[in-house]
py3Dmol code that shows the C-alpha trace and the ligand (Angstrom):
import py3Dmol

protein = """\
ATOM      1  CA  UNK A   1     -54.082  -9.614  -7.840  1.00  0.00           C
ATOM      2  CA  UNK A   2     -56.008  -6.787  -7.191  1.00  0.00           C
ATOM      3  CA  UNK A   3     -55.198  -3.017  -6.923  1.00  0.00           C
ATOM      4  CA  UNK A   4     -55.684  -0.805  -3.974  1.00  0.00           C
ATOM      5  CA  UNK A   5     -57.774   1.927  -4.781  1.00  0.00           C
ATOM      6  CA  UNK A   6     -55.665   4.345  -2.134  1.00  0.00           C
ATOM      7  CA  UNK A   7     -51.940   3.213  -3.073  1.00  0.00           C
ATOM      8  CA  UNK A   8     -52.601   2.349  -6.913  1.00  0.00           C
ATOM      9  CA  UNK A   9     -50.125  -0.355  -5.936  1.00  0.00           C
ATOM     10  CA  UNK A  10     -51.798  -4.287  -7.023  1.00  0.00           C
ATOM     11  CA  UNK A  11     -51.306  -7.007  -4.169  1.00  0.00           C
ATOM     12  CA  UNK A  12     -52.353  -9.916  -3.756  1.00  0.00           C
ATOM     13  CA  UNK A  13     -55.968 -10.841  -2.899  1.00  0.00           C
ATOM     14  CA  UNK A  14     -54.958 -11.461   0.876  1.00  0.00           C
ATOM     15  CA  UNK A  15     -53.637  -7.862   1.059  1.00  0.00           C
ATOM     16  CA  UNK A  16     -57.039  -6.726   1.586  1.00  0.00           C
ATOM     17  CA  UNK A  17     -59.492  -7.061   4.396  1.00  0.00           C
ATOM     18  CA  UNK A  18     -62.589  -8.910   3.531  1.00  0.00           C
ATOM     19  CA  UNK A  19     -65.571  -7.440   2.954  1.00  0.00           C
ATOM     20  CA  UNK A  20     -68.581  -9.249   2.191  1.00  0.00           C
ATOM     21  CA  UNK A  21     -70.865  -6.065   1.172  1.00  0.00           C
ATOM     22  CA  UNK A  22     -68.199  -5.593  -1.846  1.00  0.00           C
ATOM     23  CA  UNK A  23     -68.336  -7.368  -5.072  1.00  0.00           C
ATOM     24  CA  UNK A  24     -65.457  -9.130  -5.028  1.00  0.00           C
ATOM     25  CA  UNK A  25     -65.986  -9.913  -1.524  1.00  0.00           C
ATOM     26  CA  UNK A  26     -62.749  -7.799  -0.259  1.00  0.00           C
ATOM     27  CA  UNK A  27     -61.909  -4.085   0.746  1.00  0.00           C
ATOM     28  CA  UNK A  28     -61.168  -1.440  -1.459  1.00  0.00           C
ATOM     29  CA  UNK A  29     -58.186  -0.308   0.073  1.00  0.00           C
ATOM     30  CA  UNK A  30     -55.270  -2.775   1.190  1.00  0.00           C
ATOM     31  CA  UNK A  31     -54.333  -3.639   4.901  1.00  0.00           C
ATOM     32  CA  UNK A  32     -51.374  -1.826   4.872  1.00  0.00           C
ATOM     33  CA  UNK A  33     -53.484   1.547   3.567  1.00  0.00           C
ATOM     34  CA  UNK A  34     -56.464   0.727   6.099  1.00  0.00           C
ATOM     35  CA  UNK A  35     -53.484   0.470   9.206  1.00  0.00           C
ATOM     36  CA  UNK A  36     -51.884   3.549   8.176  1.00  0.00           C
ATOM     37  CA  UNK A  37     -55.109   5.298   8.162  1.00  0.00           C
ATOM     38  CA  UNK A  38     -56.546   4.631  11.228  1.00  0.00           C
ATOM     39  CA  UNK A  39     -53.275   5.377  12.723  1.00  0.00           C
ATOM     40  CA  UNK A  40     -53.482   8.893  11.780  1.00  0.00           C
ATOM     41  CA  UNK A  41     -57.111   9.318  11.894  1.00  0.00           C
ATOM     42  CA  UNK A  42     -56.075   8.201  15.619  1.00  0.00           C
ATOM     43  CA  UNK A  43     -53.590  10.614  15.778  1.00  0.00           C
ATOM     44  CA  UNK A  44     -55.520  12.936  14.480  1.00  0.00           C
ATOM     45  CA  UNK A  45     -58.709  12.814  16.294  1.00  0.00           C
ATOM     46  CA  UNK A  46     -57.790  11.739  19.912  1.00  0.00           C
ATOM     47  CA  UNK A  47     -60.572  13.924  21.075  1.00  0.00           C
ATOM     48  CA  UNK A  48     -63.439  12.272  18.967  1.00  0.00           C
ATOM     49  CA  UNK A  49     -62.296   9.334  20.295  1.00  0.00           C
ATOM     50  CA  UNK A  50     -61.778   9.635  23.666  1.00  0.00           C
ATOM     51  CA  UNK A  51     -65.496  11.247  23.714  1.00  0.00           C
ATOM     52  CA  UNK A  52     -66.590   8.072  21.613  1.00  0.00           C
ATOM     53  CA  UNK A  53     -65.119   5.909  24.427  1.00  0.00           C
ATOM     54  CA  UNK A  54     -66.622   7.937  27.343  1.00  0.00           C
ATOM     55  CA  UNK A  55     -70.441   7.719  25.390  1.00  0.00           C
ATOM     56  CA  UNK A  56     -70.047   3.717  25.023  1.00  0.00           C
ATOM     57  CA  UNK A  57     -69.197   3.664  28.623  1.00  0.00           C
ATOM     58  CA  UNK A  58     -72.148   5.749  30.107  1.00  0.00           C
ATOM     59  CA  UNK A  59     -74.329   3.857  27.245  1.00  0.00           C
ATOM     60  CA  UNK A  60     -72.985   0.188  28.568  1.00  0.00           C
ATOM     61  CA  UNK A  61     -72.787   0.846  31.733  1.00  0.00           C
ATOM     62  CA  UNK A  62     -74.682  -1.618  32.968  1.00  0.00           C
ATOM     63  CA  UNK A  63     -73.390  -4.462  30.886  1.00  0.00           C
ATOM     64  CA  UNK A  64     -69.956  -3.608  31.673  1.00  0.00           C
ATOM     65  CA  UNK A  65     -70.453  -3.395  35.320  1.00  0.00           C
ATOM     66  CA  UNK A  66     -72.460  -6.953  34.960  1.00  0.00           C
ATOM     67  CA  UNK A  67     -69.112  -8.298  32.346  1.00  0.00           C
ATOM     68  CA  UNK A  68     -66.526  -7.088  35.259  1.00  0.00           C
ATOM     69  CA  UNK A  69     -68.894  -8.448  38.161  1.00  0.00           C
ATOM     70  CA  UNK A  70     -68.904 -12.035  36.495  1.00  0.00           C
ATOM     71  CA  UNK A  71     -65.242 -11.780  35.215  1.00  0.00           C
ATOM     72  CA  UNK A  72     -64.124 -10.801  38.895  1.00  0.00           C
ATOM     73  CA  UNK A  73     -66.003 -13.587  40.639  1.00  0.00           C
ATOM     74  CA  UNK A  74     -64.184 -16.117  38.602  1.00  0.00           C
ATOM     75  CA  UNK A  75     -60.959 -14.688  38.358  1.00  0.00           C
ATOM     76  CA  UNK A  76     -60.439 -13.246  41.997  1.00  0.00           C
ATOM     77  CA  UNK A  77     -56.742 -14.220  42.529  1.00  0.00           C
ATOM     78  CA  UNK A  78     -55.434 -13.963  39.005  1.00  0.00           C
ATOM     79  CA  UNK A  79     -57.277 -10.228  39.610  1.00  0.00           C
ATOM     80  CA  UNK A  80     -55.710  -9.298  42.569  1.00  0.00           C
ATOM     81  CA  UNK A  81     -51.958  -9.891  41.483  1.00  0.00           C
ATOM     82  CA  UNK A  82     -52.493  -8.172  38.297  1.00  0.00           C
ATOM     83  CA  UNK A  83     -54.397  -5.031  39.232  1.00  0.00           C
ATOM     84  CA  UNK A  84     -51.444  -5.002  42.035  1.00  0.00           C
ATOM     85  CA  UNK A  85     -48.920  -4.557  39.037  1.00  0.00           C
ATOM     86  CA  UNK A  86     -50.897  -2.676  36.523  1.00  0.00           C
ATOM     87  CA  UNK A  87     -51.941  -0.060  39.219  1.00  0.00           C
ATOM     88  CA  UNK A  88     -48.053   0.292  39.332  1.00  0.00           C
ATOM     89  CA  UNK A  89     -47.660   0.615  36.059  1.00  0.00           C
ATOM     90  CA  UNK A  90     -50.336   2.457  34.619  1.00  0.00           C
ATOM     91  CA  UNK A  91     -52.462   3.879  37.361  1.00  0.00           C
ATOM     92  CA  UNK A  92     -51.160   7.438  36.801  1.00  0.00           C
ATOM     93  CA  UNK A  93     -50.577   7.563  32.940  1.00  0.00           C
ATOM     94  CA  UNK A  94     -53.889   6.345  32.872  1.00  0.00           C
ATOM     95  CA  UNK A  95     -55.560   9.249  35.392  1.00  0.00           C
ATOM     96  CA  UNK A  96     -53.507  11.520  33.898  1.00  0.00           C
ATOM     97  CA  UNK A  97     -54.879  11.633  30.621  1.00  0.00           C
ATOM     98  CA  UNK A  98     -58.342  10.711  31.577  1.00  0.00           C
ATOM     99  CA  UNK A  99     -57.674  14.185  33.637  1.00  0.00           C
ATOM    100  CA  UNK A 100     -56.058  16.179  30.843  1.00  0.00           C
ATOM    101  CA  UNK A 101     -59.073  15.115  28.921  1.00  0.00           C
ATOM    102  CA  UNK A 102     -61.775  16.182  31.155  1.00  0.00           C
ATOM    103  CA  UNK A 103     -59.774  19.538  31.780  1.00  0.00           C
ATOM    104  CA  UNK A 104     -59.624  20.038  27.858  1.00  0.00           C
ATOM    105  CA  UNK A 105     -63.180  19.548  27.454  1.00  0.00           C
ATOM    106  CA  UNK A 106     -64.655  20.208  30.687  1.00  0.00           C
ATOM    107  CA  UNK A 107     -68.293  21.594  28.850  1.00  0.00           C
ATOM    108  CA  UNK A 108     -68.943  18.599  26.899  1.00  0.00           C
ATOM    109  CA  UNK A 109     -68.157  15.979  30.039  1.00  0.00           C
ATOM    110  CA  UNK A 110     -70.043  17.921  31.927  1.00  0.00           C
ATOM    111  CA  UNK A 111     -73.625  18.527  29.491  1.00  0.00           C
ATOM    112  CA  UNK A 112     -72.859  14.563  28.569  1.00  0.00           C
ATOM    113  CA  UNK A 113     -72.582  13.665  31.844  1.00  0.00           C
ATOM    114  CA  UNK A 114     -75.164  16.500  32.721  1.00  0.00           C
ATOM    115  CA  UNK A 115     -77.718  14.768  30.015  1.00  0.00           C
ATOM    116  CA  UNK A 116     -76.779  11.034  31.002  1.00  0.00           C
ATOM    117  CA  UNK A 117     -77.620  12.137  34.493  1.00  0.00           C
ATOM    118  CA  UNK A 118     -80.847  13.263  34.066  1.00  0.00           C
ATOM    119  CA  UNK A 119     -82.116  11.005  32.144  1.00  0.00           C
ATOM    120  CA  UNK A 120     -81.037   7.644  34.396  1.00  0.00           C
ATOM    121  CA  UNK A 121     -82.034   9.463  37.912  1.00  0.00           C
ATOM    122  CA  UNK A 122     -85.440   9.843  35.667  1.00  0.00           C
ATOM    123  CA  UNK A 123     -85.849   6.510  34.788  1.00  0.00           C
ATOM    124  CA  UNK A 124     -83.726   5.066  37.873  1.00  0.00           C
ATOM    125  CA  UNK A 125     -81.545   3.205  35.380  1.00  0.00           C
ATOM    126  CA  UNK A 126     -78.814   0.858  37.188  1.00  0.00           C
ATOM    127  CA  UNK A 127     -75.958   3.102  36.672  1.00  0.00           C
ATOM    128  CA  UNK A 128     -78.042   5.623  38.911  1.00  0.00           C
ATOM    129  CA  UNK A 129     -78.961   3.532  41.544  1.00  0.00           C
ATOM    130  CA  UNK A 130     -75.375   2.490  40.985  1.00  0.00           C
ATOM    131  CA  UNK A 131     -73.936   5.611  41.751  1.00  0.00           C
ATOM    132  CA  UNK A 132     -76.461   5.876  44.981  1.00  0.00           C
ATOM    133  CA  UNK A 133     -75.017   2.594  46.628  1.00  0.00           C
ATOM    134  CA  UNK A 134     -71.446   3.548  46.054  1.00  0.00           C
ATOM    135  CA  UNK A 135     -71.932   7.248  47.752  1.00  0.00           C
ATOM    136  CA  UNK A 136     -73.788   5.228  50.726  1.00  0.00           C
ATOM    137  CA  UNK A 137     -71.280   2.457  51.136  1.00  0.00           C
ATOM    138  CA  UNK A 138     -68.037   3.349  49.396  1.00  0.00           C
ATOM    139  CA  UNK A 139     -67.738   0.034  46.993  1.00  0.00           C
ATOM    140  CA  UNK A 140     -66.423   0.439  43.841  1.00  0.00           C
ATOM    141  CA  UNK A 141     -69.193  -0.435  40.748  1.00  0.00           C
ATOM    142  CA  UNK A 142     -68.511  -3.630  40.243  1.00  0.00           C
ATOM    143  CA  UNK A 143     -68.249  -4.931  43.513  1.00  0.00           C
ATOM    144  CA  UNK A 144     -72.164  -3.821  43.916  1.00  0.00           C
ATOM    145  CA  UNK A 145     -74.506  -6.590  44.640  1.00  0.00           C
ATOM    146  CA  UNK A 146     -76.967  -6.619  42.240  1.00  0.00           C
ATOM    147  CA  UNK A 147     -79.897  -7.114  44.949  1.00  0.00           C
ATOM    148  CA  UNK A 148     -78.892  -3.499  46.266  1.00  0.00           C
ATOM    149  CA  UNK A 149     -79.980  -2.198  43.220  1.00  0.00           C
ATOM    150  CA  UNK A 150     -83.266  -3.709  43.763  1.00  0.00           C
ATOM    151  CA  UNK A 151     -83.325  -2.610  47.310  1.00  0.00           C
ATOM    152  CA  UNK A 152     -82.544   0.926  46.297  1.00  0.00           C
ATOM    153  CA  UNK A 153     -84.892   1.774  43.855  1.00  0.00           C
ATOM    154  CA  UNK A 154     -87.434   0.383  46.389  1.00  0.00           C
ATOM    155  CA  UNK A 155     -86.252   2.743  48.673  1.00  0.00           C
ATOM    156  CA  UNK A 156     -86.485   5.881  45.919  1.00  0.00           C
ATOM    157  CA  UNK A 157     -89.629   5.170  44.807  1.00  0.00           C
ATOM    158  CA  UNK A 158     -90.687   5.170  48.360  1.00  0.00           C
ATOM    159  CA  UNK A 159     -89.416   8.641  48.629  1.00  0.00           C
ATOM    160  CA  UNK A 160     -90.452   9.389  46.044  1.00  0.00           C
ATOM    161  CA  UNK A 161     -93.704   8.825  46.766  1.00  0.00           C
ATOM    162  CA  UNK A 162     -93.927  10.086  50.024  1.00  0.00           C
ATOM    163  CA  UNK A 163     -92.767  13.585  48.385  1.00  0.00           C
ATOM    164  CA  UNK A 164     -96.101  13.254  46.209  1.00  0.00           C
ATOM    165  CA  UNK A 165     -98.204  12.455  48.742  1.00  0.00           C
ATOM    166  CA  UNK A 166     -97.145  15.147  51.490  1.00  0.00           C
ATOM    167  CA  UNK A 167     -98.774  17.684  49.977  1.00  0.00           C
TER     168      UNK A 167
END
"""
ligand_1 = """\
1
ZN
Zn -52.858 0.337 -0.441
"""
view = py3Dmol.view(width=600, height=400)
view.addModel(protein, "pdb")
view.setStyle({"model": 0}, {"cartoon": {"style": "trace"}})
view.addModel(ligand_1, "xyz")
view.setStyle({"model": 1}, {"stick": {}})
view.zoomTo()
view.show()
């Protein structure tokens, strides 16, 4: 038995999460303590985490896009008859609150999105080429072939050159 240092109440050992950085190898506070709290700190804090979810996306882009690329070409039909259902379902909860988000905190998408910008059209990360090749051919991200992205930043360095050289 061992008691939970939030609810005072002792449980047995498998009450509690393990933990191998504690002593006795398990958390401080029981399961049923750790649940409740990240439920409210949830509820609390949808903000910090919505923001938390939009960093890890512009940070992973590129793995993400590569993870749905190779998940897609193996899964095409299974794909297609569940985003035909789910887009049912869940399409407009799911814009909706990605909107009410971005209308709630339009400054910090926009300086996030403002810095993340910057910084890949600097060092022609993926995700910027990405976003190039979309705008020119109207595919979605992870229906991009990666050669494009090859091609692309050919193409901008090109340019870019040629801008350096005109003068
Ligand atoms: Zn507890």
């Amino acid at each position: 038995m061992k008691k939970c240092s939030r609810c005072k109440e002792f449980k047995v050992i498998e009450a509690f999460h393990k933990n191998k950085s504690r002593k006795d190898g398990r958390a401080w506070e029981c399961k049923a303590c750790k649940k409740e709290h990240n439920r409210k700190y949830r509820q609390e804090n949808p903000e910090k985490i919505a923001e938390r979810k939009h960093k890890y996306y512009k940070e992973n882009f590129e793995k993400i896009a590569e993870q749905k690329r190779k998940y897609k070409q193996e899964n095409f039909e299974k794909i297609a008859e569940y985003n035909r259902k789910y887009k049912q379902e869940n399409f407009e909860k799911y814009t909706e609150y990605s909107r009410k988000y971005k209308q709630k905190n339009p400054e910090k998408i926009m300086e996030l999105d403002r810095e993340y910008n910057r910084k890949y059209r600097q060092e022609l990360r993926p995700y910027y080429l990405n976003h190039l090749i979309r705008s020119q051919t109207g595919l979605p991200a992870a229906d991009v072939p990666p050669e494009f992205s090859d091609i692309k930043k050919a193409q901008v360095l090109i340019h870019r050159f040629s801008l350096t050289t005109k003068n």
